[in-house]
N, C-alpha and C positions, 0 to 999 in steps of 0.2 A: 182091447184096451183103447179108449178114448183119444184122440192126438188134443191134448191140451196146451202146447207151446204157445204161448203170445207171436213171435215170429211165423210161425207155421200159419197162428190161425191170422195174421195180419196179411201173411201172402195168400192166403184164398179169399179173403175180401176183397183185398186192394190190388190183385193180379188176376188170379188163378179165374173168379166169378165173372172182372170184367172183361178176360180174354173171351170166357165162353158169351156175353154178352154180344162181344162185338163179332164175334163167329155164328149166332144162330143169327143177329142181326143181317151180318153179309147174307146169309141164305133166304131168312123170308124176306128180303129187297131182293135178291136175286132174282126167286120167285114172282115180286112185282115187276120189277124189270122186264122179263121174258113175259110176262101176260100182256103188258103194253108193245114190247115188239111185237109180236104175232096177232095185237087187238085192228081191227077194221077203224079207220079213224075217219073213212067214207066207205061209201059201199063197195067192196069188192079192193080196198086200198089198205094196206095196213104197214106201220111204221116200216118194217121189212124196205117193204117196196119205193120207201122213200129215201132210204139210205145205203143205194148200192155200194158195195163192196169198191170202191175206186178212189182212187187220189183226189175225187174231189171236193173243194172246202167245205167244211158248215160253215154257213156266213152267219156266226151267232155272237157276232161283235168280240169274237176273243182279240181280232187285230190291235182293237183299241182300248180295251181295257185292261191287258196284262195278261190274258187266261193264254194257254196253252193253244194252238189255232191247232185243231182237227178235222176231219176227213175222214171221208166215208170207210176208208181200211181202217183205220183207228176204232170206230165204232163198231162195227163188223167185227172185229179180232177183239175186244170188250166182250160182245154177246159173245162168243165163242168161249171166252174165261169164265161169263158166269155160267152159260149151259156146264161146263166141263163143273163148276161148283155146285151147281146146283144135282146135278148127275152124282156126282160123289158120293154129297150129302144123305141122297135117296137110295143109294146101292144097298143092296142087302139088306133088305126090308128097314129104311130109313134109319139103318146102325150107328151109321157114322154123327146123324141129326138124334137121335136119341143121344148119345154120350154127351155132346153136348149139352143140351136141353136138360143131363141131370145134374150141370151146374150152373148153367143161367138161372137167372134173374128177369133180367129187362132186353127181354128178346124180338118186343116191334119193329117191322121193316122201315127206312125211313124215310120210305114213299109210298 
């Protein structure tokens, strides 16, 4: 039997489609995300290596413009959240990223 509700089907528009949206989203940027840590940005150098895991600052002007001031553990324990995301999503022959994907939509990463 069809689920015909106005309400039911307004929550899978205006929820249910853009959750899965913004969940395949997080993962193919995840995926961008970790290609650019682990990519070479000089020979033999890659982001990785420019952001050791330590207390100290990105000087990326957050002091003065309002952003949050971060640090190389903060980025580091980041990559560590989307590896664990991105890892998930891939488990079991990309199960958990299939389910998804059979209710997105607008699933480009947004980088």
């Amino acid at each position: 039997m069809a689920i015909d509700s106005p309400q039911a089907i307004n929550f899978c528009n205006g929820k249910a489609r853009v959750m899965a949206d913004a969940l395949a989203q997080a993962y193919y940027s995840g995926v961008s995300f970790l290609d650019a840590w682990n990519a070479e940005v000089s020979p033999g150098v890659t982001v990785a290596n420019l952001i050791p895991d330590s207390a100290d600052l990105i000087l990326d002007g957050a002091d003065v413009d309002g952003r949050p001031i971060i640090d190389g553990n903060a980025i580091n324990l980041l990559k560590q959240r989307v590896q664990t995301l991105v890892d998930d999503y891939e488990a079991s022959s990309d199960t958990r990223l299939k389910q998804i994907l059979a209710v997105a939509v607008n699933t480009q990463a947004k980088f």
